[in-house]
Backbone as CSV, one residue per row, in Angstrom:
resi,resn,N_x,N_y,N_z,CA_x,CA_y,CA_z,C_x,C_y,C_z
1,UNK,-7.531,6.377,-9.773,-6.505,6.502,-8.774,-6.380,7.966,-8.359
2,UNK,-5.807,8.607,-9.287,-6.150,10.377,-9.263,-7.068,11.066,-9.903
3,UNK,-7.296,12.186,-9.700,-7.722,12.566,-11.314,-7.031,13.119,-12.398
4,UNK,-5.675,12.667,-12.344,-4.610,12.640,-13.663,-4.616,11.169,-13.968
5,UNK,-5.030,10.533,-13.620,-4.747,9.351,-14.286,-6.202,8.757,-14.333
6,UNK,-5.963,7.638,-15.353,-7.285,7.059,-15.876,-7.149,5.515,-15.964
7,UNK,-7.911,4.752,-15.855,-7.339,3.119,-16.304,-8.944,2.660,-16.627
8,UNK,-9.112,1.417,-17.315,-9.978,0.582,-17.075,-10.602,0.073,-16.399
9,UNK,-9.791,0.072,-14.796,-9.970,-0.660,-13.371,-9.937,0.353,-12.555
10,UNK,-10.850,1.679,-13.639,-10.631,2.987,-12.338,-11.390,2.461,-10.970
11,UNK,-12.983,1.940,-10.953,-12.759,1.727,-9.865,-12.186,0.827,-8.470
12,UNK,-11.772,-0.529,-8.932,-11.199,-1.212,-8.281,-10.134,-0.162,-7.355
13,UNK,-9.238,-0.021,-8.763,-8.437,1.327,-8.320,-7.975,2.257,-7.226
14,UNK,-9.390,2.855,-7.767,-9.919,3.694,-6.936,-10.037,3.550,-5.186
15,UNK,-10.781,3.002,-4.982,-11.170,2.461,-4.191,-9.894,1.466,-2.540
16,UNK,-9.250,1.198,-3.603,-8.077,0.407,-2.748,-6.958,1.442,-2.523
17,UNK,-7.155,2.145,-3.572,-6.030,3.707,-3.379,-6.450,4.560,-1.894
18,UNK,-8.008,4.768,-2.022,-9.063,5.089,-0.854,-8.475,4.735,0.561
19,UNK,-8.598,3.040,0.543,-8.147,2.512,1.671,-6.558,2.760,2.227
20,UNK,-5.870,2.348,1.588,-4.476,2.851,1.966,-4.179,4.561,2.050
21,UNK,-5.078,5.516,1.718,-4.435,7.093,2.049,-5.971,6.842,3.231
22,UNK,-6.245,5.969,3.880,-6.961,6.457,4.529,-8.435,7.109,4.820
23,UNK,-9.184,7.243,3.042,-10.403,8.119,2.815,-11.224,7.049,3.244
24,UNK,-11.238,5.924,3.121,-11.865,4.752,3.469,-11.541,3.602,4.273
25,UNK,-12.154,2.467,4.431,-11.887,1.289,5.310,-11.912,0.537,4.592
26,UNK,-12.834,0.169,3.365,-13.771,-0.573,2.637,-12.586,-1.495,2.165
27,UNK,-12.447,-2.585,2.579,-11.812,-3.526,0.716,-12.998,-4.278,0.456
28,UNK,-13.777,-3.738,-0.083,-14.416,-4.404,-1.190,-14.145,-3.980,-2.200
29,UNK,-12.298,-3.558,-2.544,-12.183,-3.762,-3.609,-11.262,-4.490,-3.912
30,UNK,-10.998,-5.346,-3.129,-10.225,-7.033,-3.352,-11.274,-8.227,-2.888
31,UNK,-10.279,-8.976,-3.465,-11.357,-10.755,-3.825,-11.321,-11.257,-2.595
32,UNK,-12.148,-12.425,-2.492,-12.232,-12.803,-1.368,-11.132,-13.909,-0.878
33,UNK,-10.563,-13.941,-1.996,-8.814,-14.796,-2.153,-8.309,-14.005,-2.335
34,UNK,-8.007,-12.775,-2.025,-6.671,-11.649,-2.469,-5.567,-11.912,-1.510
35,UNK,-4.509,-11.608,-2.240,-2.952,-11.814,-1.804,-1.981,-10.542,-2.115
36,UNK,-1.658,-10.151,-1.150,-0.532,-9.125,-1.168,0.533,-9.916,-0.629
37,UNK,1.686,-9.673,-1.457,3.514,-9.924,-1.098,3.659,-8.289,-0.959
38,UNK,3.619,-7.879,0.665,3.983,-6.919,1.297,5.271,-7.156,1.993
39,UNK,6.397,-6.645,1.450,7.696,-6.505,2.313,7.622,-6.121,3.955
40,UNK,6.664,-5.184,3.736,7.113,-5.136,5.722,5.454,-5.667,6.364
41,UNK,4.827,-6.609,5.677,3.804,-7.286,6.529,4.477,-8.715,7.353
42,UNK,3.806,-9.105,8.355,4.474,-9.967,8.858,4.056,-10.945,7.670
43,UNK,5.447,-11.911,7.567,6.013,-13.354,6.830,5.718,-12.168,5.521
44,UNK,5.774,-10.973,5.132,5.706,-10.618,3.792,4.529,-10.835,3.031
45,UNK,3.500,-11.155,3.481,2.159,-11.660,2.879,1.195,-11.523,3.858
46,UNK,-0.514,-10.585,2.918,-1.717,-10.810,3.476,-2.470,-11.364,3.110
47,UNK,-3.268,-12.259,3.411,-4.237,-13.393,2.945,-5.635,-12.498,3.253
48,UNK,-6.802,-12.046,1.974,-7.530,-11.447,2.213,-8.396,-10.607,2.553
49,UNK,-9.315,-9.779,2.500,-9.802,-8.379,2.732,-9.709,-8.436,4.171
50,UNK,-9.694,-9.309,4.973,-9.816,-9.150,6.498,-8.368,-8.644,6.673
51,UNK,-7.322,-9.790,6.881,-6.184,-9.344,6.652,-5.513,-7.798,6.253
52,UNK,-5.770,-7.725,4.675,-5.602,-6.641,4.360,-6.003,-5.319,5.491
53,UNK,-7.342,-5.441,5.562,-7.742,-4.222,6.494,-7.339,-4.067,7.906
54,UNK,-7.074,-5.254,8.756,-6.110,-5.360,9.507,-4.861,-4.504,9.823
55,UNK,-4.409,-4.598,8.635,-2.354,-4.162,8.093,-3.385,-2.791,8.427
56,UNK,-3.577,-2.105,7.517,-4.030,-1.223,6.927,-4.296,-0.159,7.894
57,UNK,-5.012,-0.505,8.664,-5.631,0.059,10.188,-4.409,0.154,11.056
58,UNK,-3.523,-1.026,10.947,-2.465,-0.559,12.056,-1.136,0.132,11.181
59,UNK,-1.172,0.492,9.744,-0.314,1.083,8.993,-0.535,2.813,9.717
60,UNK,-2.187,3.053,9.386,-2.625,4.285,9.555,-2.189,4.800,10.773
61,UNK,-2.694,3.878,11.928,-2.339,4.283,12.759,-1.088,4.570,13.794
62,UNK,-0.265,3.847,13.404,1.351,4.205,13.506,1.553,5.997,12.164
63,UNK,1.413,5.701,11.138,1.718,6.589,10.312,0.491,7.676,9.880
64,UNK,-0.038,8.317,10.943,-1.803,8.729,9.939,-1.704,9.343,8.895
65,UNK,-0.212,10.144,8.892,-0.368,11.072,7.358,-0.273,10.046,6.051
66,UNK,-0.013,8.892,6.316,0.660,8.127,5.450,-0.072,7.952,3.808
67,UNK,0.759,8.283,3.063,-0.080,8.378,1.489,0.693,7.707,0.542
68,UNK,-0.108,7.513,-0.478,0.587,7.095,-1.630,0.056,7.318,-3.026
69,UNK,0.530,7.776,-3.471,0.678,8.867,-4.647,1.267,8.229,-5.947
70,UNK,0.346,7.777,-7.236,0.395,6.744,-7.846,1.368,8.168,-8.603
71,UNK,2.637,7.671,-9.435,2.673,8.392,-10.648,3.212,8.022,-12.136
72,UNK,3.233,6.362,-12.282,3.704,6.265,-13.278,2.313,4.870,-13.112
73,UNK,1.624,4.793,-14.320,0.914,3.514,-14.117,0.391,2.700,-15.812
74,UNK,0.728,1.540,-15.798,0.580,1.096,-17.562,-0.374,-0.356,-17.204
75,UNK,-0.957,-0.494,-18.251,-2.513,-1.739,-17.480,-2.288,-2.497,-19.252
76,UNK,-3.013,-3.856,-18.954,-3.430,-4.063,-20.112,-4.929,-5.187,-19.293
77,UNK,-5.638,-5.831,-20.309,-6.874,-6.641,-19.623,-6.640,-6.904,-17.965
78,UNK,-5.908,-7.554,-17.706,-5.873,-7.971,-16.143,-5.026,-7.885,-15.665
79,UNK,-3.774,-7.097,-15.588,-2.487,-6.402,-14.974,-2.495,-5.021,-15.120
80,UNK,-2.504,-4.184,-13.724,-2.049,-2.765,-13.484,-0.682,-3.072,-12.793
81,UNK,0.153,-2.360,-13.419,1.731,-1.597,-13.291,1.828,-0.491,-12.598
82,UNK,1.807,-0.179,-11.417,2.338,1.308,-10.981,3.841,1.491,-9.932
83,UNK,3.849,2.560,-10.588,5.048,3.219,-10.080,4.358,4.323,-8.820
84,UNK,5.003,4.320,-7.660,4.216,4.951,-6.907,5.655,5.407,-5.307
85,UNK,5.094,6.408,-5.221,5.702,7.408,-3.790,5.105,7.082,-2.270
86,UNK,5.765,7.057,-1.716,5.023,6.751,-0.085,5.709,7.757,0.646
87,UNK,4.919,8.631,1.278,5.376,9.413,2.688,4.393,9.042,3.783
88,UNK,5.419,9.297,5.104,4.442,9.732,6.018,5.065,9.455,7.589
89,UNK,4.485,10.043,8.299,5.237,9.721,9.520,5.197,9.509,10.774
90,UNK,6.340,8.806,11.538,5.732,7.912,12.856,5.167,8.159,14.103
91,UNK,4.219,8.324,14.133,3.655,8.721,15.130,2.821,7.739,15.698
92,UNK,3.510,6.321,16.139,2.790,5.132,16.704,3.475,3.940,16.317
93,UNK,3.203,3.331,17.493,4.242,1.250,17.395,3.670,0.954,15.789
94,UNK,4.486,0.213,14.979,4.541,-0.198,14.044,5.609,-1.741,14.301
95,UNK,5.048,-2.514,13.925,5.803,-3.757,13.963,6.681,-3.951,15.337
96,UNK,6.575,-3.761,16.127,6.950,-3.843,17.279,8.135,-2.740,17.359
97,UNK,7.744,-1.365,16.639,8.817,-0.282,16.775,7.980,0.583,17.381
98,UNK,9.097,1.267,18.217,8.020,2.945,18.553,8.159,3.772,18.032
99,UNK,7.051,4.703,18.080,7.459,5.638,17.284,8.168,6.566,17.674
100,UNK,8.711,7.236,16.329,9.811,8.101,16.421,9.922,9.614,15.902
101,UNK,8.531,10.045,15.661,8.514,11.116,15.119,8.900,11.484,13.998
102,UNK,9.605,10.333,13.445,10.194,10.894,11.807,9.688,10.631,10.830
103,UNK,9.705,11.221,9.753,9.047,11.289,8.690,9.995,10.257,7.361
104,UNK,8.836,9.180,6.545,10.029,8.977,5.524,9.338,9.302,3.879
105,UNK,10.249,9.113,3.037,9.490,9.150,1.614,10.023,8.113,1.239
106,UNK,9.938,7.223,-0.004,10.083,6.407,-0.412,9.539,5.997,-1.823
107,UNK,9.961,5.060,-2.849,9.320,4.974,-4.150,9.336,3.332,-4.301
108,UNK,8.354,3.379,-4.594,8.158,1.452,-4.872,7.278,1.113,-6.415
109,UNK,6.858,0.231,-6.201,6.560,-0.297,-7.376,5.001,-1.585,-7.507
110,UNK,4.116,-1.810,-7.543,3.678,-2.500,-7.369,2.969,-3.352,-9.039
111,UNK,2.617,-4.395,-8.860,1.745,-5.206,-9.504,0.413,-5.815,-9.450
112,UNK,-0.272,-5.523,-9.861,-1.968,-5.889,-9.611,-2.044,-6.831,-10.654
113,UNK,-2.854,-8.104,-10.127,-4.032,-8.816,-10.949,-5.519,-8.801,-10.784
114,UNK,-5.961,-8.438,-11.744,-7.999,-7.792,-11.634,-8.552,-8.881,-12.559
115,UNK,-9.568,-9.177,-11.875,-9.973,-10.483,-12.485,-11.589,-9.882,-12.137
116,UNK,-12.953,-10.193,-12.555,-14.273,-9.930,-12.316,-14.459,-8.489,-11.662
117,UNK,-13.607,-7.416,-12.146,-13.953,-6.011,-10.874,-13.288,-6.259,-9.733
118,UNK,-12.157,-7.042,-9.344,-11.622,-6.937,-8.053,-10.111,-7.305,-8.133
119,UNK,-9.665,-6.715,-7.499,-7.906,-6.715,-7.052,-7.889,-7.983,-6.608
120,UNK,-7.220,-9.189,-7.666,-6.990,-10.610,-6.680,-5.439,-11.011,-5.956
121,UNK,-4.813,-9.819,-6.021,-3.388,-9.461,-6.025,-2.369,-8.375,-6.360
122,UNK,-1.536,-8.523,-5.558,-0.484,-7.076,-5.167,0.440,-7.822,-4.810
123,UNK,1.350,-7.374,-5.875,3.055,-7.566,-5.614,3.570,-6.076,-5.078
124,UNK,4.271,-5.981,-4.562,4.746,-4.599,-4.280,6.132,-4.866,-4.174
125,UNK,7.064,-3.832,-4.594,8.596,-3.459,-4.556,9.107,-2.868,-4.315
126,UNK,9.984,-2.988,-2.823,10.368,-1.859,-2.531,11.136,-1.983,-1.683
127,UNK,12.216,-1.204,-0.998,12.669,-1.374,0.221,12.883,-1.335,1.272
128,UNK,12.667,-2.170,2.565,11.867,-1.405,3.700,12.874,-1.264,4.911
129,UNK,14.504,-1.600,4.162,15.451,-1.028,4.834,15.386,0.625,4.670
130,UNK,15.036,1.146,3.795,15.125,2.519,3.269,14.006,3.226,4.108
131,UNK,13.136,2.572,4.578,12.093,3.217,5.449,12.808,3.335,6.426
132,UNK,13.051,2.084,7.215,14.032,2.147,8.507,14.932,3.092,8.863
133,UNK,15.772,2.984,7.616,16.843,4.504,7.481,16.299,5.653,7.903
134,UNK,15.096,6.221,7.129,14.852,7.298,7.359,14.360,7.851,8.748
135,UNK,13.637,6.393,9.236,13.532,6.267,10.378,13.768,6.301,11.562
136,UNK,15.005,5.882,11.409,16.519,5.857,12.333,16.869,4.829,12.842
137,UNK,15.773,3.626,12.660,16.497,2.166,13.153,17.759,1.779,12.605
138,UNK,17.651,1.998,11.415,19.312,1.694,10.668,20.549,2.677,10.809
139,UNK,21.394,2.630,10.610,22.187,3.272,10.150,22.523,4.330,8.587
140,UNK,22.678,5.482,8.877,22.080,5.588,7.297,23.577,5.679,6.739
């Protein structure tokens, strides 16, 4: 994920960390049944590497700085645990918002299942009223 941190599933990891800050496109490092419960994807869920890369591409491009910065993470055989930071900021339609020039940070939480070398799932936790806020759609 970094090079402070280490896991078993460095590269799965790796690799999907890649895609979301942007160094890459690639999910070939999820299954070809992978499932994310993403709070701000539409219906909250992506069905598959197509999918996934989809979100992903139009995440970047509303947000290009957009990163995420693993810093707390605990694994055992086929579950990674991380604790993790998100910044970055709007500079492009996102979910049918425009952008707004503002910047947010944020801390979430996610859950992985790794099954054969590949991410077959992502829970993520977090709140995406708190993005909004920072945002300015809400009220803060």
């Amino acid at each position: 994920m970094t090079s402070n941190v280490s896991t078993r599933h460095e590269q799965p990891m790796s690799a999907y960390l890649a895609l979301w800050n942007g160094a890459d496109s690639n999910t070939d490092a999820v299954s070809d049944s992978f499932v994310a419960y993403e709070p701000s994807a539409p219906g909250g869920e992506l069905h598959g590497p197509d999918a996934l890369g989809a979100y992903v591409r139009e995440l970047r491009t509303a947000f290009p700085d957009f990163t995420i910065t693993p810093e707390v993470l605990l694994e055992d055989a086929e579950t990674v645990m991380t604790e993790w930071r998100a910044t970055g900021t709007h500079d492009g339609d996102f979910n049918g918002l425009p952008p707004t020039g503002r910047t947010f940070e944020h801390k979430g939480m996610s859950a992985f299942v790794i099954a054969d070398g590949k991410i077959q799932e992502e829970r993520m936790y977090y709140d995406p009223r708190e993005i909004a806020e920072q945002l300015g759609f809400l009220e803060e």
